[in-house]
C-alpha positions as CSV (number, residue, x, y, z in Angstrom):
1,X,-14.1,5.9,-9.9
2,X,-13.4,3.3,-7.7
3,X,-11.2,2.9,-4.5
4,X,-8.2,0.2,-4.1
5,X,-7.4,1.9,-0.6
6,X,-9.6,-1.0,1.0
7,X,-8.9,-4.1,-1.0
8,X,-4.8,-2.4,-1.4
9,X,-4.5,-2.3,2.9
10,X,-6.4,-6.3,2.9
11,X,-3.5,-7.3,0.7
12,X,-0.6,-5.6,2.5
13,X,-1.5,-7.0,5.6
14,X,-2.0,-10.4,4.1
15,X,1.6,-10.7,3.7
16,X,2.7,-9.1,7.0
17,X,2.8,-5.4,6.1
18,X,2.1,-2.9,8.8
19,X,1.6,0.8,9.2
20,X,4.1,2.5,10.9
21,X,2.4,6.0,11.3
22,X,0.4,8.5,9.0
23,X,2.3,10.4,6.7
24,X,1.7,14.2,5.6
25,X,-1.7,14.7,4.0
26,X,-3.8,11.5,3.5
27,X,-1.0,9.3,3.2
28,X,0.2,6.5,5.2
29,X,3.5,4.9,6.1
30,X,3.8,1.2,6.0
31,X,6.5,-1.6,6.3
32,X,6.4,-4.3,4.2
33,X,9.0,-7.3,5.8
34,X,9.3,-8.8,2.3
35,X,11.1,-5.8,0.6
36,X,12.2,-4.6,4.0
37,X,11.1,-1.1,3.5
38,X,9.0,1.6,4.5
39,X,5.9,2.3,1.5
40,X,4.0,5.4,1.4
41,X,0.4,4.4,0.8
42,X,-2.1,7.1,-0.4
43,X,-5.4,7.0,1.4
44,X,-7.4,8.0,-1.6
45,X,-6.0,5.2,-4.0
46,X,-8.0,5.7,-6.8
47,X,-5.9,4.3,-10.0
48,X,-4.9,0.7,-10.4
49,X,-1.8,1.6,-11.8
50,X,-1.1,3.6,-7.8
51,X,-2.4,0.6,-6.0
52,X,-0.1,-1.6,-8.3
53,X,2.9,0.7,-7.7
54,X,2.5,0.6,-3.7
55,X,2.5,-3.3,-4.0
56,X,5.2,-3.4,-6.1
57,X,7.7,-1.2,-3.9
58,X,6.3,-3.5,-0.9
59,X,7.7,-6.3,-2.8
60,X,4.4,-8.3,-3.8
61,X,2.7,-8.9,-7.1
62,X,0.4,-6.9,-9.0
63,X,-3.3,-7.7,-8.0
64,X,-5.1,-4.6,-9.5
């Protein structure tokens, strides 16, 4: 299977998303200024339709 984590993190802070602290688990907490909210991003992003999901709740367009 293949990972988005990697390419899914380049992208959020490409567009001036940040993480704000880990989360419970494998997860992550990010902000994303363009929807100005927090995101939870899963470490072990394995599905496109997950990665496409985190980048749509940040605000930004699918890429997966």
């Amino acid at each position: 299977m293949a990972d988005f984590y990697r390419d899914l993190v380049r992208i959020l802070q490409a567009n001036g998303c940040y993480i704000v602290r880990q989360g419970k688990g494998s997860h992550e907490i990010w902000y994303s200024p363009v929807s100005n909210r927090n995101v939870t991003v899963p470490r072990a992003t394995q599905s496109r339709h997950t990665a496409n999901e985190v980048l749509k709740q940040a605000g930004l367009e699918k890429a997966f």
